[in-house]
C-alpha positions, 0 to 999 in steps of 0.5 A, spaced: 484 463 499 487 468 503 485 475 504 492 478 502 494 487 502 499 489 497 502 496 498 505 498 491 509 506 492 514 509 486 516 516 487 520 514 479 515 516 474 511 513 479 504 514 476 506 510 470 509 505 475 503 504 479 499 503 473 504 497 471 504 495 478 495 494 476 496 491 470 502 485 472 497 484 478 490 483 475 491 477 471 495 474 476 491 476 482 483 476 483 484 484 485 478 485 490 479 493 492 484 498 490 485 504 494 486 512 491 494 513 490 496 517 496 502 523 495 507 524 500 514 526 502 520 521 501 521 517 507 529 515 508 531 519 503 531 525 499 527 524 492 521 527 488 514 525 493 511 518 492 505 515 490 503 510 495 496 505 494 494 499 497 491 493 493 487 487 495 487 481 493 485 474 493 490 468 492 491 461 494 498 462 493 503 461 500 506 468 502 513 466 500 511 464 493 507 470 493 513 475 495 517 471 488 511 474 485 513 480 487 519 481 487 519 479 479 514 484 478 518 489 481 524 486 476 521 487 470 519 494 472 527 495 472 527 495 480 534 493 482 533 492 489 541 493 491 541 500 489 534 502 491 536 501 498 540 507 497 535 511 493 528 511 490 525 505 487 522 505 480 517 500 484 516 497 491 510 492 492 510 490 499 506 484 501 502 488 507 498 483 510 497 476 508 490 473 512 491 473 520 498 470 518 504 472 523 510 470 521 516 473 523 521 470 518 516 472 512 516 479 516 508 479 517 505 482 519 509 488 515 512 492 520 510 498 516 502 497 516 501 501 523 508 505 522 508 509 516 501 514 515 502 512 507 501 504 508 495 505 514 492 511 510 489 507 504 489 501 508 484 503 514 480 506 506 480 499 504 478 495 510 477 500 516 474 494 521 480 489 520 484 488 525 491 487 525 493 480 527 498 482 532 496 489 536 488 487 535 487 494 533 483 495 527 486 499 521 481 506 522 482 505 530 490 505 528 489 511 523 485 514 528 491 513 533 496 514 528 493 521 526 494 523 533 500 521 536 504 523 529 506 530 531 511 530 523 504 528 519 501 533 523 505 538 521 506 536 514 498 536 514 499 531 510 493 526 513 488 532 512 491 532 505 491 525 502 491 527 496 490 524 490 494 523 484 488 525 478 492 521 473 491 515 477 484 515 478 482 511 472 487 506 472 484 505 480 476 505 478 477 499 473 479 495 478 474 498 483 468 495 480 463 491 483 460 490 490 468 494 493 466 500 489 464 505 494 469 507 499 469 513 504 474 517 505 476 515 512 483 518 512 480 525 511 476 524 518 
């Protein structure tokens, strides 16, 4: 089995769809942890804010096959990926981190990880001392790092705002029961 991390965003209906995207993962997947939603700006295009999560799972699936999943879950969710490239997505389930995997054909790790402040905020939340398989930096450290460097999200105060989306609160705390219930607020420190 391997230590997979998803990042799930929709700025279109998007706390509909990332409900969806909870429910279509669950029954295929052994969800282990699921960040709060995280609310920020559009990145690479104009459009309404974003509502961004990560979500852990365990599967003994191959990435490549993994990543069909995906694709189909985006699918049914009316993702046309041709004509989301030039607008928002209804939904985008990206495969993150699948275990210590480096592969550049699969393209992991995903570059986004320590690139954009909406993938490593709720990843350093989930898995604060796990370290990326390429840099060796662990997600809070590279938060930290992030938060420093990153003079657009300090302006935006968007880092210090993490704000979570009160709708898709419930849907999150089903899949946080257990032992991975407890999670501090990393991104805010």
């Amino acid at each position: 089995m391997a230590d997979v991390f998803l990042g799930v965003g929709s700025n279109v209906d998007a706390e509909r769809h990332l409900e969806f995207a909870l429910t279509a993962l669950t029954p295929r997947f052994r969800v282990l942890a699921v960040s709060r939603a995280y609310r920020n700006p559009a990145v690479g295009h104009s459009g309404d804010d974003y509502l961004n999560l990560v979500v852990r799972i365990d599967t003994a699936l191959p990435p490549a096959d993994l990543q069909d999943v995906l694709r189909n879950i985006e699918q049914t969710a009316a993702r046309d990926r041709a004509a989301s490239r030039c607008g928002p997505p209804t939904l985008d389930i990206d495969l993150l981190l699948y275990g210590t995997l480096v592969d550049p054909m699969l393209k992991l790790p995903r570059v986004d990880v320590l690139r954009h402040a909406f993938v490593l905020c709720p990843l350093a939340e989930l898995a604060p001392d796990l370290r990326h398989p390429v840099s060796g930096q662990t997600m809070i450290g590279a938060w930290h790092q992030h938060r420093g460097a990153s003079s657009a999200w300090a302006g935006s105060g968007w880092f210090l705002n993490c704000s979570l989306a009160p709708s898709v609160r419930p849907v999150v705390a089903i899949a946080k029961e257990g032992p991975h219930a407890v999670v501090e607020d990393y991104c805010a420190r």
